[in-house]
C-alpha positions as CSV (number, residue, x, y, z in Angstrom):
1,X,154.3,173.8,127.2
2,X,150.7,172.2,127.3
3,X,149.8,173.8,124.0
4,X,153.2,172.6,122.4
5,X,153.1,169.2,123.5
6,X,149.2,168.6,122.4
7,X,150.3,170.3,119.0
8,X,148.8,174.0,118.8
9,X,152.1,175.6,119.8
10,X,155.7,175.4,118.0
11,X,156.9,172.0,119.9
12,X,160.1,172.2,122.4
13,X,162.3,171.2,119.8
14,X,163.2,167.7,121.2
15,X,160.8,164.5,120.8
16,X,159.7,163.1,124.2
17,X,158.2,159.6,125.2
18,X,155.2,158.4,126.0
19,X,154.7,154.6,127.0
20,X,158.8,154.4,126.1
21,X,158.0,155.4,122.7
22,X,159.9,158.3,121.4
23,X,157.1,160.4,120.0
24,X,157.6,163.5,117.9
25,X,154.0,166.0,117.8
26,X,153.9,168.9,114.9
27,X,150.0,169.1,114.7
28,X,146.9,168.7,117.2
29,X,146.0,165.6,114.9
30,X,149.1,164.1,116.1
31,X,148.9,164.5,119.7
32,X,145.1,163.3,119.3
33,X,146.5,160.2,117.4
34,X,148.8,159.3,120.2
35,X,146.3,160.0,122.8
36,X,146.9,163.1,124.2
37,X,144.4,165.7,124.8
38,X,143.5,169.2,126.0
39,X,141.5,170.9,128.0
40,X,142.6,174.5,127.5
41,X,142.1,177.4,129.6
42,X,139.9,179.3,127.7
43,X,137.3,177.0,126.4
44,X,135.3,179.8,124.6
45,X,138.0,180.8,121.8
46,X,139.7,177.5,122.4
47,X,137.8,174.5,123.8
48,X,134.2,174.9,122.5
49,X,132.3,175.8,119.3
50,X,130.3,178.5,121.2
51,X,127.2,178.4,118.9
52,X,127.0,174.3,118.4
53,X,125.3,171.9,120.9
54,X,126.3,169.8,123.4
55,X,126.1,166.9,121.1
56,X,128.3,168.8,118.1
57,X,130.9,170.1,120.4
58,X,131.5,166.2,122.1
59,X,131.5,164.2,118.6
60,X,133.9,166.6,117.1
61,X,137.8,165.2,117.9
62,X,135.9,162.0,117.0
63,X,133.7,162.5,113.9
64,X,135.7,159.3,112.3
65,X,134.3,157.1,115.1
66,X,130.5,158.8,114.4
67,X,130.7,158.3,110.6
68,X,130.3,156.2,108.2
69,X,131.0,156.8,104.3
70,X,131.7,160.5,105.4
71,X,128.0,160.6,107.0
72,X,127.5,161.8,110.9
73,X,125.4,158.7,112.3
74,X,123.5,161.3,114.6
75,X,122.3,158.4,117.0
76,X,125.9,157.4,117.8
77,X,126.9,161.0,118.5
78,X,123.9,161.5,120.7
79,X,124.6,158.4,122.8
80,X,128.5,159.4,123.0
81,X,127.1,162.6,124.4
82,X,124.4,162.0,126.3
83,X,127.2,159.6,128.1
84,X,129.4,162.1,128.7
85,X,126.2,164.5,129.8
86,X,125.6,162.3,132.5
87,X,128.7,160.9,133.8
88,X,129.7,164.6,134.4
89,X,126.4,165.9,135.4
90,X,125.7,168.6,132.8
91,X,122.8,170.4,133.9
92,X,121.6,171.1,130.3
93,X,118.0,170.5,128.8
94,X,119.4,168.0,126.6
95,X,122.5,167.1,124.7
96,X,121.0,169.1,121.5
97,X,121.3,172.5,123.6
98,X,123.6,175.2,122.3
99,X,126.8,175.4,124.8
100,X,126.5,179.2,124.5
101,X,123.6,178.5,126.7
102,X,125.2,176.6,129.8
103,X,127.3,178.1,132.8
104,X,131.2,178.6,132.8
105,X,131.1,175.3,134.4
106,X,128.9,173.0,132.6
107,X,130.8,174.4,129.2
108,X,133.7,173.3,131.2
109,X,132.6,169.9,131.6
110,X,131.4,169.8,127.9
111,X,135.0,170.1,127.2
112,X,136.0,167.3,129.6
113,X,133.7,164.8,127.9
114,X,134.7,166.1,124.5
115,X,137.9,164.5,124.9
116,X,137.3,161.7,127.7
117,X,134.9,160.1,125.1
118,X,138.4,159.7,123.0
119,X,139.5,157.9,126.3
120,X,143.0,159.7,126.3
121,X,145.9,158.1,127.6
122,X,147.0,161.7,128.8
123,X,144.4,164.4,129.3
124,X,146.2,168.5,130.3
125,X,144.0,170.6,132.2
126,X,144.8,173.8,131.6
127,X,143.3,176.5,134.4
128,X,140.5,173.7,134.5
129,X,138.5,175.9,136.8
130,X,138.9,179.3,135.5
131,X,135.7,181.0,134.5
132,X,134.3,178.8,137.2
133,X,132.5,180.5,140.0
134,X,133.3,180.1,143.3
135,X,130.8,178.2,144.8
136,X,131.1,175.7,141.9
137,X,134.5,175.4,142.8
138,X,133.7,174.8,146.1
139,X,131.2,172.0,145.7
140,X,133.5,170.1,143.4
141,X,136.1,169.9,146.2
142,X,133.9,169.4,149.1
């Protein structure tokens, strides 16, 4: 259900609403466009370009907001992710490491800030913590 409603999966069938508004989603473009994100459970093959930074893998759902006649402005995208970096305490050398390089859980947050920098009205976590060791887990909840 999470995949079809944020537009990877074939949809339900039936429209549903969001803010009363009777929305219909067919792509992930379209669930992006009307706010609605996700986090999915495996943020490897699904979440995260495994081999781009920090940086690359936060600008991507919003390369439009980065650009400017079709050019990345690279300081705007490095802001956007060093926000993101720190408000969710990646422990990274910088925003221009590669994600392949970072713990299950600090790829995990890369994927949360990915899509909290598009300020989402609705945000599905899928398995959000799994891949996540157990001690991590524990920390976050205590």
């Amino acid at each position: 259900m999470a995949k079809a409603i944020a537009g990877l999966d074939a949809s339900p069938g039936k429209p549903f609403f969001l803010t009363a508004k009777n929305i219909s989603i067919n792509t992930p473009r379209d669930a992006i466009e009307h706010g609605i994100c996700l986090a999915p459970e495996n943020r490897r093959t699904e979440g995260l370009v495994m081999e781009m930074s920090i940086c690359e893998n936060v600008s991507l759902p919003s390369l439009r907001t980065h650009s400017r006649c079709g050019l990345i402005q690279r300081k705007s995208e490095r802001e956007t992710a060093r926000q993101q970096s720190s408000s969710l305490n990646v422990k990274a050398p910088g925003v221009e490491s590669r994600v392949m390089n970072l713990s299950g859980g600090n790829q995990q947050k890369v994927v949360l800030g990915k899509w909290l920098a598009r300020n989402p009205r609705v945000m599905i976590l899928d398995e959000p913590t799994r891949g996540i060791d157990v001690g991590a887990k524990r920390k976050s909840t205590g």
